[in-house]
py3Dmol code that shows the C-alpha trace and the ligand (Angstrom):
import py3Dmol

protein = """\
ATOM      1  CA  UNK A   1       1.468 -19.981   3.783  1.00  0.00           C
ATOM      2  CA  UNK A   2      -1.251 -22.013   4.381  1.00  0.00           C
ATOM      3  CA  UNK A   3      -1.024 -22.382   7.644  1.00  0.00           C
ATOM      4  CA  UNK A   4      -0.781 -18.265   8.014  1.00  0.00           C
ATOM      5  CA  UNK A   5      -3.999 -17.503   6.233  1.00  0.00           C
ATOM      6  CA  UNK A   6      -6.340 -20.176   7.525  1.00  0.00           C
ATOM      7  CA  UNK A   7      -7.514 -18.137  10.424  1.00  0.00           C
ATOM      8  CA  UNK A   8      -8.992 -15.627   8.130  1.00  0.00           C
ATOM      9  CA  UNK A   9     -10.516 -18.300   5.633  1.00  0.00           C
ATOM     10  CA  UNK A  10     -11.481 -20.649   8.652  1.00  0.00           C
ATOM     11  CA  UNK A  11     -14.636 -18.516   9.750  1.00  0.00           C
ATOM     12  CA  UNK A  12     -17.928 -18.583   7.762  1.00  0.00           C
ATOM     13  CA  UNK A  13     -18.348 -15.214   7.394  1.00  0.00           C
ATOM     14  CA  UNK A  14     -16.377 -11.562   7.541  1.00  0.00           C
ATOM     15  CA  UNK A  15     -17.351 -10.748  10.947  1.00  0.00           C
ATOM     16  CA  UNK A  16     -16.383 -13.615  12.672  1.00  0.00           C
ATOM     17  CA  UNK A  17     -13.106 -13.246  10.617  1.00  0.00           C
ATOM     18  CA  UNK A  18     -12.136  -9.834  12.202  1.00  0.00           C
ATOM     19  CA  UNK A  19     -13.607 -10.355  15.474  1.00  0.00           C
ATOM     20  CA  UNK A  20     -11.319 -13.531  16.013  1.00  0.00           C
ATOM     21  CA  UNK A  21      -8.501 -11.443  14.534  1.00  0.00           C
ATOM     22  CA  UNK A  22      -9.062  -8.738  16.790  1.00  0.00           C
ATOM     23  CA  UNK A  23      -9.252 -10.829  20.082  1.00  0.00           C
ATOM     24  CA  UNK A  24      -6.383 -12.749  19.365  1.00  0.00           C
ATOM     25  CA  UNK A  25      -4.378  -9.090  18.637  1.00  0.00           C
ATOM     26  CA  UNK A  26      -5.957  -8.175  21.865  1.00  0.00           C
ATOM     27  CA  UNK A  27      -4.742 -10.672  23.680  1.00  0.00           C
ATOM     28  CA  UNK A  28      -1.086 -10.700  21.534  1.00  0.00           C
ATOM     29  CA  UNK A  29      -0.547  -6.955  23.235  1.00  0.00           C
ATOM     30  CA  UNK A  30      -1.332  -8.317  27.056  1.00  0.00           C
ATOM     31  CA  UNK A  31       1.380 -11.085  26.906  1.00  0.00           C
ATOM     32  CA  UNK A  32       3.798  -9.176  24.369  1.00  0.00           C
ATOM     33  CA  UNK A  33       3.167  -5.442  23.957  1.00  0.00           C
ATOM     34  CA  UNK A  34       4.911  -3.542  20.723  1.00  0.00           C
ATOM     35  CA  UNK A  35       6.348  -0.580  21.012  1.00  0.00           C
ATOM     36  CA  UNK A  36       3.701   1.904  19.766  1.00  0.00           C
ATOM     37  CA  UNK A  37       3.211   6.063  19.529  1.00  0.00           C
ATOM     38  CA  UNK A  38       1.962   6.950  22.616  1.00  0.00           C
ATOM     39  CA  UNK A  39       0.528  10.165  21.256  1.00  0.00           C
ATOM     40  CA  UNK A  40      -0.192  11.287  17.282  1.00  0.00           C
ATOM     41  CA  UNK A  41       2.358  14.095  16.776  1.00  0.00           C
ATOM     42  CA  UNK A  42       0.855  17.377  15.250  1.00  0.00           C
ATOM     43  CA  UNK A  43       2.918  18.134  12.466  1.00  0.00           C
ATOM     44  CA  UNK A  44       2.022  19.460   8.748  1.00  0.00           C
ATOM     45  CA  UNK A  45       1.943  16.877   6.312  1.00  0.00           C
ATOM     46  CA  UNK A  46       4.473  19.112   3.964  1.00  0.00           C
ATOM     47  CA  UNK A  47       6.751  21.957   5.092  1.00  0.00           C
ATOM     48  CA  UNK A  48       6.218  24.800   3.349  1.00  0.00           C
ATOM     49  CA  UNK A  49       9.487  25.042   2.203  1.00  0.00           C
ATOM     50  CA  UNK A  50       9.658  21.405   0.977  1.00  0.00           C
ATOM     51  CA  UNK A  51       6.527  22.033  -1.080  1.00  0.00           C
ATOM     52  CA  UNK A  52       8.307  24.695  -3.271  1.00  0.00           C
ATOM     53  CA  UNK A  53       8.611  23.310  -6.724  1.00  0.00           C
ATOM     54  CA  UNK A  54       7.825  19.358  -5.423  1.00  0.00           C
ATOM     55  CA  UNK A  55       7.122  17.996  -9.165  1.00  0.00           C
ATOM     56  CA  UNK A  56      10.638  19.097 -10.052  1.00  0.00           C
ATOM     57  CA  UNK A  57      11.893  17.483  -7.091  1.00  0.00           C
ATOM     58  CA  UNK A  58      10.117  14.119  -8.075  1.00  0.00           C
ATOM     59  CA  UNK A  59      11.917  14.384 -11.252  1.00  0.00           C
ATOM     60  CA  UNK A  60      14.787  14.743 -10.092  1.00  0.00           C
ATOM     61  CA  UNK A  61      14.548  12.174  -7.074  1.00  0.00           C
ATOM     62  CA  UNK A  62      13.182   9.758 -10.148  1.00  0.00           C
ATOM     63  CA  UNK A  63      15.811   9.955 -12.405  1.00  0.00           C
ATOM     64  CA  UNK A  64      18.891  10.737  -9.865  1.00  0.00           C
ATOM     65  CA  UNK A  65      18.252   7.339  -7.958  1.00  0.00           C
ATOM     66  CA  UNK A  66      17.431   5.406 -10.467  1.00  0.00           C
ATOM     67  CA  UNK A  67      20.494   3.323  -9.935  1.00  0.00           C
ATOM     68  CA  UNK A  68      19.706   0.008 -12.064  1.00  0.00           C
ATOM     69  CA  UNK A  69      17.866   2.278 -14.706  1.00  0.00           C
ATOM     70  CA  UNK A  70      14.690  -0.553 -14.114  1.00  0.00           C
ATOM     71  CA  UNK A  71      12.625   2.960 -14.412  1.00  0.00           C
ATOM     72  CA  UNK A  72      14.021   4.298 -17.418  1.00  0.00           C
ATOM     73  CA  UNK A  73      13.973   1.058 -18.982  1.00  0.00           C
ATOM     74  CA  UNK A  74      10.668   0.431 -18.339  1.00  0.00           C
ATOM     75  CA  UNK A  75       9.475   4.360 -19.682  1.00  0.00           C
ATOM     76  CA  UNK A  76      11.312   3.204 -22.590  1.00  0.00           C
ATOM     77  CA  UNK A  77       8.676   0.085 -23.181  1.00  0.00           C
ATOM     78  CA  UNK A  78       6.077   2.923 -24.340  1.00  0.00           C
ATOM     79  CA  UNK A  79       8.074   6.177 -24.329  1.00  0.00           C
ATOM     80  CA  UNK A  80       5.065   7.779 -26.095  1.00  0.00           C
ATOM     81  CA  UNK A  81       2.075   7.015 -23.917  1.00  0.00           C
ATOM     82  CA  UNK A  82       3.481   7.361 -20.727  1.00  0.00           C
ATOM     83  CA  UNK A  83       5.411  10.599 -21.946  1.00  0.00           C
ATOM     84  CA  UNK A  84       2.296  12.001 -23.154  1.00  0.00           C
ATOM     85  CA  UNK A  85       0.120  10.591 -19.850  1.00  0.00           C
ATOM     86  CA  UNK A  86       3.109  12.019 -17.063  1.00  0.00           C
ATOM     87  CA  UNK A  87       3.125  15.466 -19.606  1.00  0.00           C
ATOM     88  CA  UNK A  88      -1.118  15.669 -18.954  1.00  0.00           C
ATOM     89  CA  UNK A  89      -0.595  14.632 -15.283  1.00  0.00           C
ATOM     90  CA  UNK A  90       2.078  16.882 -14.526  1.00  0.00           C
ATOM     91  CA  UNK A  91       0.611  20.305 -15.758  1.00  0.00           C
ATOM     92  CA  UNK A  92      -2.285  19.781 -13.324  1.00  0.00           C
ATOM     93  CA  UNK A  93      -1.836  21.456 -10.075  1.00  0.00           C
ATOM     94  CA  UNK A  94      -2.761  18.713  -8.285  1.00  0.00           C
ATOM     95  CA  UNK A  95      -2.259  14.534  -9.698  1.00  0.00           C
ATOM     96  CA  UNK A  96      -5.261  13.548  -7.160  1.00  0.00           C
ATOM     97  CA  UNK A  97      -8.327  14.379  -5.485  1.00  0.00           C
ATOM     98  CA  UNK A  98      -8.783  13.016  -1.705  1.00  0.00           C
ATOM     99  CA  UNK A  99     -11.260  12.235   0.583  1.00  0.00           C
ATOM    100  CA  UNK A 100      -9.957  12.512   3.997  1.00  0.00           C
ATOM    101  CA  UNK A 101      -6.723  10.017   4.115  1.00  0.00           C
ATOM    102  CA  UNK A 102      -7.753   8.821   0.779  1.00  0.00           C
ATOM    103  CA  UNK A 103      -6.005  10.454  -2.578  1.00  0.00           C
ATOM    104  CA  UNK A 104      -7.827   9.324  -5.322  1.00  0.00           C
ATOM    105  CA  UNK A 105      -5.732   8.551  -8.610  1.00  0.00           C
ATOM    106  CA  UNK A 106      -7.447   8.045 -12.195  1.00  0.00           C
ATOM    107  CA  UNK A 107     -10.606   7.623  -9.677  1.00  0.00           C
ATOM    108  CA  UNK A 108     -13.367  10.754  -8.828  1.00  0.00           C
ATOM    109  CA  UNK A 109     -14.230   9.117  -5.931  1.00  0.00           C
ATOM    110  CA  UNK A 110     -13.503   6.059  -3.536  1.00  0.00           C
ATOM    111  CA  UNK A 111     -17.410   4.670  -4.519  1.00  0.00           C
ATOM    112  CA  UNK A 112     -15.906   4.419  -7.826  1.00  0.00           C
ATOM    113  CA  UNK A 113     -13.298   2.660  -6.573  1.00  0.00           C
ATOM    114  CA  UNK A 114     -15.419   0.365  -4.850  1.00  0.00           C
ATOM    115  CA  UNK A 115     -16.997  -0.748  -7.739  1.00  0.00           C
ATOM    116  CA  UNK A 116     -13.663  -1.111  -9.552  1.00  0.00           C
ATOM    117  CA  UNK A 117     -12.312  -3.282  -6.707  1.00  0.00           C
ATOM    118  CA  UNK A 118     -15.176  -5.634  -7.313  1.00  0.00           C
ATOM    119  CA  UNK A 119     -14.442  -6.642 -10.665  1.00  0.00           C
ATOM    120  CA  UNK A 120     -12.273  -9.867  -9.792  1.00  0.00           C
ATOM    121  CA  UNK A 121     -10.667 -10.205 -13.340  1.00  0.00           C
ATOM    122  CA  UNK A 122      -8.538  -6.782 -12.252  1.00  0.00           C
ATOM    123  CA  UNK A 123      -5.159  -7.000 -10.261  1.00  0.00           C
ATOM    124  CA  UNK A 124      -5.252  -5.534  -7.297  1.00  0.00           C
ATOM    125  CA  UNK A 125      -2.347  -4.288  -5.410  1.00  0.00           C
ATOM    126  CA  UNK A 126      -1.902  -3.579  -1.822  1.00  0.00           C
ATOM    127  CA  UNK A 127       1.235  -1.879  -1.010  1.00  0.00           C
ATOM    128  CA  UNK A 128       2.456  -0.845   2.075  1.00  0.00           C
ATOM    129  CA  UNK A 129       5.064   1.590   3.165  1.00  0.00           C
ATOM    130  CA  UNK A 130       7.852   0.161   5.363  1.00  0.00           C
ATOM    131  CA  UNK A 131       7.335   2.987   7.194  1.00  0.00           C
ATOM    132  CA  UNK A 132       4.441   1.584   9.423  1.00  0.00           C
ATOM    133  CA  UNK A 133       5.570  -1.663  10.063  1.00  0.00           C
ATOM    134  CA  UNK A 134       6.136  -2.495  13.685  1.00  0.00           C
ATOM    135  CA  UNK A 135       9.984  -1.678  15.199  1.00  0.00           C
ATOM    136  CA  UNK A 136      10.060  -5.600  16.186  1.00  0.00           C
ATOM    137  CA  UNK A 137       8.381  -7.043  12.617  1.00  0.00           C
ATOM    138  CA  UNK A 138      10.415 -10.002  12.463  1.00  0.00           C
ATOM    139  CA  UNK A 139      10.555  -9.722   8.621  1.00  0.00           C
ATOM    140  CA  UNK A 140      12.606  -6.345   9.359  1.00  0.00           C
ATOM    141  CA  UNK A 141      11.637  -2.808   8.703  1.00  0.00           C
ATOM    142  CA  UNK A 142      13.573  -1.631   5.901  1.00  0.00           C
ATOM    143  CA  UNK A 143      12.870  -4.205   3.378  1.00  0.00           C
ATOM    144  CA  UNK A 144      10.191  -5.520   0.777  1.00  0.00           C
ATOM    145  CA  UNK A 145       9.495  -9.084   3.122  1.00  0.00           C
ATOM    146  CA  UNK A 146       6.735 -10.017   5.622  1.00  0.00           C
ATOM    147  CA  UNK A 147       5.618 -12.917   6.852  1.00  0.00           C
ATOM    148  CA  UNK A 148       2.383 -11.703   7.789  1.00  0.00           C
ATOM    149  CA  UNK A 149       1.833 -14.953  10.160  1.00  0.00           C
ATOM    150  CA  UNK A 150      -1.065 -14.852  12.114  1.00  0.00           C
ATOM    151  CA  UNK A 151       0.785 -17.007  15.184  1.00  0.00           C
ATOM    152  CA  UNK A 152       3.091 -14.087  15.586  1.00  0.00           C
ATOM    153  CA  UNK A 153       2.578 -12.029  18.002  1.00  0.00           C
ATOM    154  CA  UNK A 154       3.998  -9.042  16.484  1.00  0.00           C
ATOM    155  CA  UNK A 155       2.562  -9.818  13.065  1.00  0.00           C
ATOM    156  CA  UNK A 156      -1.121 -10.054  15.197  1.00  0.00           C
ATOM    157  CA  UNK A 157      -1.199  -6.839  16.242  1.00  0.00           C
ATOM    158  CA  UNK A 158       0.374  -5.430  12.882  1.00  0.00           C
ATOM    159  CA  UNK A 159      -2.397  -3.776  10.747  1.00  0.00           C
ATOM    160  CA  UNK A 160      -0.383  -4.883   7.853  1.00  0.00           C
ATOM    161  CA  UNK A 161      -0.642  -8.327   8.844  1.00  0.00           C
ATOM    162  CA  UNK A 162      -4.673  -8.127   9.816  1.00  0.00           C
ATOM    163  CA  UNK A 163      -5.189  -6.736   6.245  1.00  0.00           C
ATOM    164  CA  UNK A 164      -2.649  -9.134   4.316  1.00  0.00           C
ATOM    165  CA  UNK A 165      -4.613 -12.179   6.357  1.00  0.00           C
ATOM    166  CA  UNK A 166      -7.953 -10.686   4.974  1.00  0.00           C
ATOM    167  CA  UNK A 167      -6.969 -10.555   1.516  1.00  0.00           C
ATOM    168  CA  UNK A 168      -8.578 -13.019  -1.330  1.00  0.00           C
ATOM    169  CA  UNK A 169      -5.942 -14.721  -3.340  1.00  0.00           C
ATOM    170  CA  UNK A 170      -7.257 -14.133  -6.974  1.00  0.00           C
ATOM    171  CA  UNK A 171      -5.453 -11.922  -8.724  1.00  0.00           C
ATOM    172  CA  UNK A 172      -4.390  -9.741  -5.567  1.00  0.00           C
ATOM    173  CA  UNK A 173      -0.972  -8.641  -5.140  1.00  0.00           C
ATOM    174  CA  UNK A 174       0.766  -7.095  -1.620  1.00  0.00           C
ATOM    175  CA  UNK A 175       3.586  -5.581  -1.571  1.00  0.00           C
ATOM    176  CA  UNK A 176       5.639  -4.115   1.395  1.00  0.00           C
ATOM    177  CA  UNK A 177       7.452  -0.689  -0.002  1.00  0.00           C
ATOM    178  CA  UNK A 178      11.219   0.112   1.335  1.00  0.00           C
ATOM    179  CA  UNK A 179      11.729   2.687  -1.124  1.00  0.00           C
ATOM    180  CA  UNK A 180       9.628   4.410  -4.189  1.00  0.00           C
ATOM    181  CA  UNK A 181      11.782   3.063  -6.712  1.00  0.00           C
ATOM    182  CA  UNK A 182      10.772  -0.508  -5.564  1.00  0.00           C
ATOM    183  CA  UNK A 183       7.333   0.270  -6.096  1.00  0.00           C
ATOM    184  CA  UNK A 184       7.412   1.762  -9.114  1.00  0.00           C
ATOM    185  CA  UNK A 185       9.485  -1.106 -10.332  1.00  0.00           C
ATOM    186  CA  UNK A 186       6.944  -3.834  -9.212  1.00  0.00           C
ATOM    187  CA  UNK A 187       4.004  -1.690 -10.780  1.00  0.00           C
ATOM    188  CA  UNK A 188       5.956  -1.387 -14.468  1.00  0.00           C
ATOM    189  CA  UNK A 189       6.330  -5.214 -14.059  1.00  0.00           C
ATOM    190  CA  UNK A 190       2.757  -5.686 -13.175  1.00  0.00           C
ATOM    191  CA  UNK A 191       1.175  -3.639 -15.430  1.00  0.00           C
ATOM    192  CA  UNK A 192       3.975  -4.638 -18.431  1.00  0.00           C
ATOM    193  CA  UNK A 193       3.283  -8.708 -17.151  1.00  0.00           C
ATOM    194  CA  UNK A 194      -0.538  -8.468 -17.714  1.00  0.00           C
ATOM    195  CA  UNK A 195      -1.278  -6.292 -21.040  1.00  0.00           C
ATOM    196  CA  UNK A 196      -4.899  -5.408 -21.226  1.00  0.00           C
ATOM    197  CA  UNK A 197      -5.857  -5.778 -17.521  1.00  0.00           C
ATOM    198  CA  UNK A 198      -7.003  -3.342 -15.311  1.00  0.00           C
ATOM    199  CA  UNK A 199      -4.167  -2.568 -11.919  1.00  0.00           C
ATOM    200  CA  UNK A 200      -5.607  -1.259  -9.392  1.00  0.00           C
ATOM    201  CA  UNK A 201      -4.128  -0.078  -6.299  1.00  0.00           C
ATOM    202  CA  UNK A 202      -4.459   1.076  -2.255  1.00  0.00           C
ATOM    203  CA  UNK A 203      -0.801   1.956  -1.003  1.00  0.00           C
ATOM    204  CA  UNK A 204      -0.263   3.496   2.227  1.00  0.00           C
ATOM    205  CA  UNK A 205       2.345   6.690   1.916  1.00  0.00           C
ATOM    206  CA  UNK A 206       3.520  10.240   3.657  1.00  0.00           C
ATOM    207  CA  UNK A 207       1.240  12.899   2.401  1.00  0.00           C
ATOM    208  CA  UNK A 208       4.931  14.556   0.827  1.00  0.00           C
ATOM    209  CA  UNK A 209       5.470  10.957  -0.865  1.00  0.00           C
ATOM    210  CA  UNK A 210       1.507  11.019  -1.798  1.00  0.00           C
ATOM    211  CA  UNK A 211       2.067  14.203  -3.411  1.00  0.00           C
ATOM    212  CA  UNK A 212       5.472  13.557  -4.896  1.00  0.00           C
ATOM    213  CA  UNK A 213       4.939  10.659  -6.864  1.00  0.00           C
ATOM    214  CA  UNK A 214       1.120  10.626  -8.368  1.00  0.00           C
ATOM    215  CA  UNK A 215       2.268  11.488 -11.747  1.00  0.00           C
ATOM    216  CA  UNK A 216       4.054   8.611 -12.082  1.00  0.00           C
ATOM    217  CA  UNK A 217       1.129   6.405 -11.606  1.00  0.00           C
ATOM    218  CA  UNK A 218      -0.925   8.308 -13.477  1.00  0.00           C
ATOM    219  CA  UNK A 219       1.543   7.997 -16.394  1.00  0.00           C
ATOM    220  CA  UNK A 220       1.083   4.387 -16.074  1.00  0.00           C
ATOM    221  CA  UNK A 221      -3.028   4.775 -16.220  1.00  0.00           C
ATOM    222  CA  UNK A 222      -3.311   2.695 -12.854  1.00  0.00           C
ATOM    223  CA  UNK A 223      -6.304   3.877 -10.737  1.00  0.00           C
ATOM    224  CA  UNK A 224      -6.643   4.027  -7.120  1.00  0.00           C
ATOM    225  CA  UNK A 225      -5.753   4.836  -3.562  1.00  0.00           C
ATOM    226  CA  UNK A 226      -3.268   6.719  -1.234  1.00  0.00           C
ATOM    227  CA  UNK A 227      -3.147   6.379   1.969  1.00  0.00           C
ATOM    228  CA  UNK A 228      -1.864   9.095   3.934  1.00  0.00           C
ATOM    229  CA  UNK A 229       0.106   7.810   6.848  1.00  0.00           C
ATOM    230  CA  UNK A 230       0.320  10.119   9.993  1.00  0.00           C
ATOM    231  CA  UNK A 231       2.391   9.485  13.257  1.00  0.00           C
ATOM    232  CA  UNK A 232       6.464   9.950  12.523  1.00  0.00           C
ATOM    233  CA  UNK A 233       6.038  10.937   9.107  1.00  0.00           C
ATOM    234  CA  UNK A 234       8.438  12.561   6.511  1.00  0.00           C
ATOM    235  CA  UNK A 235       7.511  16.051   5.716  1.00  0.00           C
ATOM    236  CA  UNK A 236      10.898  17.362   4.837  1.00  0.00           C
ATOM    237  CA  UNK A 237      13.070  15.903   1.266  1.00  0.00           C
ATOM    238  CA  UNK A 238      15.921  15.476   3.993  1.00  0.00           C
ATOM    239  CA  UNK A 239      13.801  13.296   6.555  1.00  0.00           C
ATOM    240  CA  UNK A 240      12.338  11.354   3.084  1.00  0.00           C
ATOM    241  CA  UNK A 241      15.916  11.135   1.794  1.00  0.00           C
ATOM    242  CA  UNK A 242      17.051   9.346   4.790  1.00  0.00           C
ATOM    243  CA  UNK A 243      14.042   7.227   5.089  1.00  0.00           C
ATOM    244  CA  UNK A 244      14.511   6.154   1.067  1.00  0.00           C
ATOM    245  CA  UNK A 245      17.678   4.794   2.927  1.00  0.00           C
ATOM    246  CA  UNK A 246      16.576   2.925   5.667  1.00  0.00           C
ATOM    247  CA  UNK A 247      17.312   5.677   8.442  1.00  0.00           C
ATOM    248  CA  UNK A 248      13.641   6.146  10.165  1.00  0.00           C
ATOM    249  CA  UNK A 249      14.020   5.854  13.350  1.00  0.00           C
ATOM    250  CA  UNK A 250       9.820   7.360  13.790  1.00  0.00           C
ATOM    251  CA  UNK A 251       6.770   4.640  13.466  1.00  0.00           C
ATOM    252  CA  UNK A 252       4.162   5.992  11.338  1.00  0.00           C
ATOM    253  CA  UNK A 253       0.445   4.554  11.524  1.00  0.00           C
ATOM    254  CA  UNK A 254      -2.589   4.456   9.416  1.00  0.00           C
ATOM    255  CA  UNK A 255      -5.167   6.155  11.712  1.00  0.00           C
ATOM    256  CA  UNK A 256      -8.196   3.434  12.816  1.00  0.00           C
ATOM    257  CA  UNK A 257     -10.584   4.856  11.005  1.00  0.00           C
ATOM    258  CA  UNK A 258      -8.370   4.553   8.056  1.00  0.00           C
ATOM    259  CA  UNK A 259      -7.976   1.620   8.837  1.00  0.00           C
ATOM    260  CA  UNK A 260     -11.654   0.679   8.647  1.00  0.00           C
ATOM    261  CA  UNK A 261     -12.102   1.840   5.147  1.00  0.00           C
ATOM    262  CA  UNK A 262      -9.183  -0.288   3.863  1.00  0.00           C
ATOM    263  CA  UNK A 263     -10.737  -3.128   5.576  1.00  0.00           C
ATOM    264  CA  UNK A 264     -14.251  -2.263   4.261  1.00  0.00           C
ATOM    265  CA  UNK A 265     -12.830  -2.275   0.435  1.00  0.00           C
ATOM    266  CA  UNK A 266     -10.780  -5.814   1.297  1.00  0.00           C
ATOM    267  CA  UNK A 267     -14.169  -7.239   2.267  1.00  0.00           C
ATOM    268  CA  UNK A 268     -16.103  -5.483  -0.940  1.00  0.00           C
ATOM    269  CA  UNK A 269     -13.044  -7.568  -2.857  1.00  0.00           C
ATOM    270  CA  UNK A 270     -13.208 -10.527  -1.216  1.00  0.00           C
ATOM    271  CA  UNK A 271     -16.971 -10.850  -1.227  1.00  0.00           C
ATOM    272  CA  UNK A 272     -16.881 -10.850  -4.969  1.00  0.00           C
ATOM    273  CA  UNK A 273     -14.507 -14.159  -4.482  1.00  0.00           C
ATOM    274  CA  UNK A 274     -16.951 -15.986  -2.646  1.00  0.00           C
ATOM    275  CA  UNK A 275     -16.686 -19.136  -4.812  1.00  0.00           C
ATOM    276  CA  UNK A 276     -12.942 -18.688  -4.508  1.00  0.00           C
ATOM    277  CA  UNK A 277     -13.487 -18.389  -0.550  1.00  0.00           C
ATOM    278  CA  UNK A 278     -15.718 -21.664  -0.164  1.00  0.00           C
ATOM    279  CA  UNK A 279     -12.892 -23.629  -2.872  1.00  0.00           C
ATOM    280  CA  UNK A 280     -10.031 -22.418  -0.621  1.00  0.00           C
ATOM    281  CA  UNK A 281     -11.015 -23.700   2.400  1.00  0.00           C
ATOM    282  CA  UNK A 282     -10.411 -27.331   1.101  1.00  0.00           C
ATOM    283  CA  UNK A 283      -8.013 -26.464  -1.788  1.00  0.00           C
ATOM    284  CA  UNK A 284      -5.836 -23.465  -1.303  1.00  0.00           C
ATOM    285  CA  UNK A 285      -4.093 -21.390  -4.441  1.00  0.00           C
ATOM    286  CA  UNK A 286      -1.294 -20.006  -2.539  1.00  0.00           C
ATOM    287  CA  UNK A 287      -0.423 -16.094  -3.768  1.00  0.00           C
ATOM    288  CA  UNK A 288       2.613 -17.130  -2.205  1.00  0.00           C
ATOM    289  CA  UNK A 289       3.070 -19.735  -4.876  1.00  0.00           C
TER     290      UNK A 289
END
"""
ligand_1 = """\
8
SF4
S 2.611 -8.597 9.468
Fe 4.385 -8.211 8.179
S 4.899 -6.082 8.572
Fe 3.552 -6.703 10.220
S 4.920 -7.428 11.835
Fe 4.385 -9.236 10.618
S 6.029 -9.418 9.130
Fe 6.121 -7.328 9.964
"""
view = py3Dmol.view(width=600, height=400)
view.addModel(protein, "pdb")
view.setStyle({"model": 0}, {"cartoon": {"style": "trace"}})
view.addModel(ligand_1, "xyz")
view.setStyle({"model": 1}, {"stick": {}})
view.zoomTo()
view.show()
């Protein structure tokens, strides 16, 4: 782990940073091109069909699948608040407000966010969905793994792995998302494992997964980002049933200018770790740890 994140931490400041990232990802695709979209589909982010009665189907999707009851055991930590928060959430039309690819949860707005972000003391998680990593991630698609290793070829021109490699280390979480109920597992365990702390979170999703699941995290009061994915996305309950088991066979992508505001919110993070960034580049605390 070491090893993978000292290109990042090696360069005195951000810029240099992301420009040496982006060369060597430039020069990754000459000698071994991944397989990418060639053009962005133009498809709606939900059918109209599949957005008849969606909260129900969340429900249903939440408690149906929940096959080693981790969700209903963790409800039942607090059966009161986070009944009474998913109840408030739920009779709103809408759990978010967005900003172009952003939905904002528990936030009104992503400079709100970005002064959340840079409170150090908070956890911050960084999920991403499977969905978007590359067809030859040598960590495999369909599970909760990367290596993120900046060597890699693959993992160079990965946006995953840019962003992972950019991350501070204090208190910041990443997470790679096969299926919702992994996610909201890990975030129960977070926010259970670190009572009185704020979670935040940016996790790249489908627009029909954005818009599925946003009461959940509300009933767990954490505040923070979706990121709508476009490419091959799921904007059917069959295609997102299939993909919730591996089958998804499309590549999805977080568009670049996405892609620059994630990166501009890792850097407002990991400029409030300064010290931490000067300490780690003689004494590393591995996340990986
Ligand atoms: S950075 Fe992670 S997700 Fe991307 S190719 Fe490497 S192992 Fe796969």
């Amino acid at each position: 782990m070491k090893d993978k994140l000292k290109l990042w931490k090696e360069h005195p400041t951000w810029e240099q940073a992301e420009k040496a990232w982006d060369s060597g990802a430039h020069s990754a695709e000459k000698e071994h091109p991944i397989k990418r979209l060639t053009s962005l589909p133009s498809m709606p982010g939900i059918t109209e069909e599949t957005a008849q009665g969606l909260k129900w189907k969340s429900l249903k999707w939440m408690i149906g699948k929940d096959h080693d009851r981790k969700i209903l055991k963790s409800f039942l930590k607090h059966p009161i608040k986070y009944g009474w928060a998913w109840l408030k959430s739920i009779v709103k039309k809408k759990s978010f407000k967005r900003d172009g690819d952003f939905f904002l949860y528990g936030v009104d707005s992503v400079e709100e966010f970005s002064q959340l972000i840079q409170d150090n003391h908070s956890i911050f998680v960084i999920g991403f969905s499977y969905c978007h990593k590359p067809f030859e991630c040598p960590s495999g698609r369909f599970t909760p793994d990367c290596i993120h290793d900046s060597e890699n070829p693959v993992c160079r021109q990965c946006f995953i792995g840019k962003a992972v490699n950019a991350l501070p280390e204090t208190n910041v979480i990443p997470l790679f998302i096969p299926t919702i109920h992994y996610i909201g597992g890990q975030i129960f365990d977070i926010v259970h494992g670190n009572p009185g702390k704020r979670v935040l979170f940016i996790i790249t999703a489908c627009e029909l997964t954005l818009e599925m699941f946003g009461d959940w995290g509300n009933m767990v009061d954490i505040k923070g980002l979706g990121v709508r994915l476009d490419g091959r996305i799921c904007n059917t309950m069959k295609a997102f049933e299939l993909s919730e088991n591996g089958i998804k066979p499309g590549l999805t992508v977080v568009l670049d200018d996405t892609q620059k505001r994630i990166m501009e919110l890792i850097r407002k993070r990991a400029n409030n770790n300064v010290g931490e960034f000067r300490i780690q580049n003689t004494e590393f605390r591995s996340r990986d740890k």
